[in-house]
N, C-alpha and C positions, 0 to 999 in steps of 0.2 A: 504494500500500500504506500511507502515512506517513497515508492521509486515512479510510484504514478503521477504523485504529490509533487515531486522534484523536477519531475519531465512538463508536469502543469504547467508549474510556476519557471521553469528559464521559459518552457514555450510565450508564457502569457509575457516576462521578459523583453526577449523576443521581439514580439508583436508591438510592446509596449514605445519600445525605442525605435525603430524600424516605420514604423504607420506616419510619423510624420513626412517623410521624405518623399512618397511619390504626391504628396500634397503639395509639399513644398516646390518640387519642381513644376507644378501645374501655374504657380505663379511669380516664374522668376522676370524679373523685369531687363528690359535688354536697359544696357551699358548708355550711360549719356555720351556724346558726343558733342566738343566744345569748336565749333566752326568759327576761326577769329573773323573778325568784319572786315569788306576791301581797303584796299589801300586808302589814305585819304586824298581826294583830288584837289589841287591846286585852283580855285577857279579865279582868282585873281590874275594870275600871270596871263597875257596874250599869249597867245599860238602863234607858232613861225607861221609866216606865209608858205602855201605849199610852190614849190618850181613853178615856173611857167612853163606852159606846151611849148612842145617843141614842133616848128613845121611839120607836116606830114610829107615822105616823098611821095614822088609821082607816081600815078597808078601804073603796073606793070601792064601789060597788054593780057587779056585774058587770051588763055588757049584753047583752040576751037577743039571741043569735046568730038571724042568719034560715037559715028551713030549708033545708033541701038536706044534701048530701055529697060525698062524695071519691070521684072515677073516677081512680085512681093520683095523681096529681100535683095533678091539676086537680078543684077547688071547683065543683060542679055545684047552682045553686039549683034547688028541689023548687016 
């Protein structure tokens, strides 16, 4: 009887210590996350002027495409 009594009691033990854990993990909280804020902008300073365009050159002479067409996707010479 004294070994029923002993097998009870670590079971109940056991149980006793053990039972909180899969609770516990049902509300673990995730990890804060400290995101610093962006840089500070300067908004007093003027902006450089951007470059000026540069001329364009002259347009190259286009090349006279060889005939044919277009089957969907695919370039079929005529």
């Amino acid at each position: 009887m004294k070994t029923h009594a002993a097998r009870f009691a670590a079971g109940l033990a056991l149980f006793a210590a053990g039972a909180p854990f899969p609770v516990s993990a049902q509300f673990f909280y995730p990890p804060i996350l400290i995101v610093p804020p962006p840089a500070a902008q300067n908004y007093g300073t003027p902006k450089p002027k951007p470059p000026a365009d540069r001329p364009k050159p002259a347009d190259s002479p286009t090349q006279a495409r060889p005939g044919g067409h277009y089957e969907g996707r695919t370039w079929v010479p005529d």
